[in-house]
N, C-alpha and C positions, 0 to 999 in steps of 0.2 A: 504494500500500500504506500502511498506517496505522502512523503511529510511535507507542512508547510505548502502545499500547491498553492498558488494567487488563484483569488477566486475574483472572476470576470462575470457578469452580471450581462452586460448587454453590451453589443456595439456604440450605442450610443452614448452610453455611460464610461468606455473606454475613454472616446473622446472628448467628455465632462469631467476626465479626473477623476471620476468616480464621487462624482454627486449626486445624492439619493434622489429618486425618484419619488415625492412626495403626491400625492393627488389632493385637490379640492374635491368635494361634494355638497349640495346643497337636501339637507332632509327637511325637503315639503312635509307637512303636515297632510296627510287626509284628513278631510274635514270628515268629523262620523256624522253616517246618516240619524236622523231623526227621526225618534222612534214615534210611532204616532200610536198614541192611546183611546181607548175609548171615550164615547163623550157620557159623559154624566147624565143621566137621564133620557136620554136618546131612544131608549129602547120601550120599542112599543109591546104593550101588555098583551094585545090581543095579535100579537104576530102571528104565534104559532097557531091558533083559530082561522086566522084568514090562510095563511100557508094550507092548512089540511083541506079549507073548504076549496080552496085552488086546484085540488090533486085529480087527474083526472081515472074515469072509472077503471081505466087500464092499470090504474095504482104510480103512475110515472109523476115525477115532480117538478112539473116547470122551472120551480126555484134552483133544482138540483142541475138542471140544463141546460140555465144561465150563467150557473158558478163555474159549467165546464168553458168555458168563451175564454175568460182568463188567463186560465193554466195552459189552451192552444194557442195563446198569442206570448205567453213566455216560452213556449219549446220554440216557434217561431225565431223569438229575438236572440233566446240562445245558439239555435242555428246557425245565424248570422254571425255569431262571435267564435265561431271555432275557424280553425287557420285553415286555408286551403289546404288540399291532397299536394303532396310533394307531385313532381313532375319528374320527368323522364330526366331531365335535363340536368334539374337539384339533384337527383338519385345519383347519376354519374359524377357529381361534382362532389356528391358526399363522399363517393365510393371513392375519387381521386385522393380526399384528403387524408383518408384514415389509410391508406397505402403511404403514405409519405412515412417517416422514421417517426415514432415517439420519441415526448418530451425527456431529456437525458442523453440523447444520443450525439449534441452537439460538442466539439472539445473547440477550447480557445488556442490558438500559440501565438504567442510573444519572442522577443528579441530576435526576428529573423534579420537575415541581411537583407537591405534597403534593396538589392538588385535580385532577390529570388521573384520566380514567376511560378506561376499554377502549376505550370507541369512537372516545375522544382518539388512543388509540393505534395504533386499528387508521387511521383518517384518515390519521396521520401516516406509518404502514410501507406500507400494501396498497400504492402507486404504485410501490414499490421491485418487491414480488412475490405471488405468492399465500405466503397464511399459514395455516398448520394448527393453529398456537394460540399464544392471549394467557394470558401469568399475571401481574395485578399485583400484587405483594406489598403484603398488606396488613395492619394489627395486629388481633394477634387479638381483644384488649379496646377496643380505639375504634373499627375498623374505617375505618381511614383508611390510606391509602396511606404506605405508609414510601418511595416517591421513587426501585423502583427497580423492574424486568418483569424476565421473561424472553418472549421470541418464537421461536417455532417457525416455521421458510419450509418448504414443501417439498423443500428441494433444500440440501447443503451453499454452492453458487453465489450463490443470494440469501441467505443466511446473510451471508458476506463480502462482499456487494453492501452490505448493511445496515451493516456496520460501515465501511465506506467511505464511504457519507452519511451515517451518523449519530452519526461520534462528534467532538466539537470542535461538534456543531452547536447553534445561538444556535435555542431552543425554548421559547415564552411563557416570557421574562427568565432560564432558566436556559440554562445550558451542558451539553449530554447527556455521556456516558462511554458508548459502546458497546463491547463485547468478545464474542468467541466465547466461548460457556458452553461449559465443559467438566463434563459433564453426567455422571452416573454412567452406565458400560456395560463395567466390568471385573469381573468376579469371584474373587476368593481362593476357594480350595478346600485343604481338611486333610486329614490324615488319608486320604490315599492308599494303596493295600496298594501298597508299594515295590518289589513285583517285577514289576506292571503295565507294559506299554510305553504309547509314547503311542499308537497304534494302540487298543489295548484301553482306556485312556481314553475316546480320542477320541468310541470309538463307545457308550459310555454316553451319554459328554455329548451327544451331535446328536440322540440317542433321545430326551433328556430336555426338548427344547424347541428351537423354531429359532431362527438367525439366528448360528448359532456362527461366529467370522470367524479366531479364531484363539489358538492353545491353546499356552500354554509349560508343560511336565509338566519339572521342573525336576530335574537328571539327579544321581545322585552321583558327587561328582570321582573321589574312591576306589574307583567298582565303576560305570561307565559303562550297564552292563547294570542295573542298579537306577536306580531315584528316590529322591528326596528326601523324597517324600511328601507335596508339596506342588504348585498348579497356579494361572496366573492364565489366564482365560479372556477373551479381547474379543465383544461379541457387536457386531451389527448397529444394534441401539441402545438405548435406557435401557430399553424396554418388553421389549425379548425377554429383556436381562439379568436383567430385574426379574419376570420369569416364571418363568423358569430357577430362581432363588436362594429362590422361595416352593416350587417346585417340588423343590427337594432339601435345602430344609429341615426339611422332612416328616420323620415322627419313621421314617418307613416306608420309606424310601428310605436304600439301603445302596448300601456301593463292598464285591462279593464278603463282605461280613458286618459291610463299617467304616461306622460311620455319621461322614458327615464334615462336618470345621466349612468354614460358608458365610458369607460376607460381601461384600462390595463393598470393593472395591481401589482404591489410590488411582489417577486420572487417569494415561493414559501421557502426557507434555507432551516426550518426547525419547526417537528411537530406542535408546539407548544407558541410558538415565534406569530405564525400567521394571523389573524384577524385582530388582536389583541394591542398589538401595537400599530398594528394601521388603525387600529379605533382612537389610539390617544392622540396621535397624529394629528387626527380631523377634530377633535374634540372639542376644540370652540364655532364647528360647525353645528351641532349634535343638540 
């Protein structure tokens, strides 16, 4: 196992020096419905009198066959609110994403020479494993290699295979720094309707794109049967996530009438680590 590996978070945080990724949220309130109560006195005494004298000899209850109009005009509107049938089109595109490598499979390397190219790279990894992709960073105005990749393996396996030979390793007069990229594949979600369970969550989110792996719908201490109104999501990996996040950031896409704020979450790096401290983060949002 590899001591001391630098651990690399994102491309873009490379280039940030490694400043944290912090997110903003705004938690709307739902406003709760108003419960509508009976009226005081309201109720007429001779109802059930005229109700029966209503009924006809067939024994059927008129009253009883007006109450059903209702309950057809809420299966109706519920209808309306379920998502369309995925298509042929989404099917292959889901089927595209989850063949791509799972989240873990990416390694970072550092300290390369400024003049190595892709095919340097790929020479030096493919004996390790098969590779699904090379990224060499490079400047956007001279178009020279800034001295650092990421690598895609097929498999989380040769991911850590990789960073086992290649980090400490003596490569044309430099020293490499290999680490597992921790790659974006969580989601923040806002603006929740707070009386949602994660059940009824859940099954928007999985409708809305695959590879969902696992959902915290974050509970309130004070009313256990409510949310917070907030959610972080892990997907399968940076592409399904990154589907997902274009996918319900659409101005068109509502949670029951909320339209909710989407973002990328920072890395979970410790079971214990994740939602917890992104919660104090935001905390004078809250």
């Amino acid at each position: 196992m590899v001591e001391d590996a630098p651990t690399v978070e994102t491309e873009e945080q490379v280039d940030l020096d490694g400043d944290n990724y912090i997110e903003e949220m705004m938690d709307d309130d739902v406003e709760e419905p108003i419960e509508e109560g009976r009226v005081e006195g309201g109720e007429d005494e001779h109802a059930d009198e005229d109700q029966e004298a209503s009924k006809t000899d067939s024994g059927n209850d008129p009253f009883q066959e007006t109450d059903e109009i209702p309950n057809a005009i809420e299966s109706v509107e519920d209808e309306g609110k379920l998502s369309p049938p995925i298509d042929e089109e989404d099917r292959e595109k889901h089927a595209e994403l989850l063949a791509l490598p799972p989240h873990g499979s990416e390694a970072f390397i550092g300290g390369l020479p400024r003049e190595v190219t892709e095919d340097d790279l790929r020479d030096l990894c493919e004996p390790i494993g098969d590779i699904a992709e090379i990224r060499l960073i490079k400047d956007k105005d001279t178009g020279e290699s800034k001295g650092y990749a990421f690598l895609t393996f097929k498999s989380k396996d040769l991911a850590q295979k990789a960073i086992e030979e290649l980090h400490n390793k003596e490569y044309k007069g430099r020293t490499l720094r290999c680490s597992l990229s921790q790659a974006k594949h969580r989601l923040f979600i806002g603006n929740i309707p707070k009386s949602w369970t994660e059940a009824e969550f859940r099954k928007v989110i999985e409708e809305n794109g695959p590879g969902v792996e696992n959902i915290e719908l974050l509970k309130d201490p004070q009313n256990p049967s409510r949310n917070r109104g907030f959610a972080f999501i892990e997907y399968y990996n940076n592409a399904c996530a990154d589907y997902a996040r274009q996918k319900m950031s659409s101005m068109s896409f509502k949670l029951d009438g909320n339209t909710p704020t989407v973002s990328w979450a920072d890395p979970k790096s410790a079971p214990d680590a994740s939602a917890a401290a992104q919660i104090r983060a935001l905390g004078p949002f809250l």
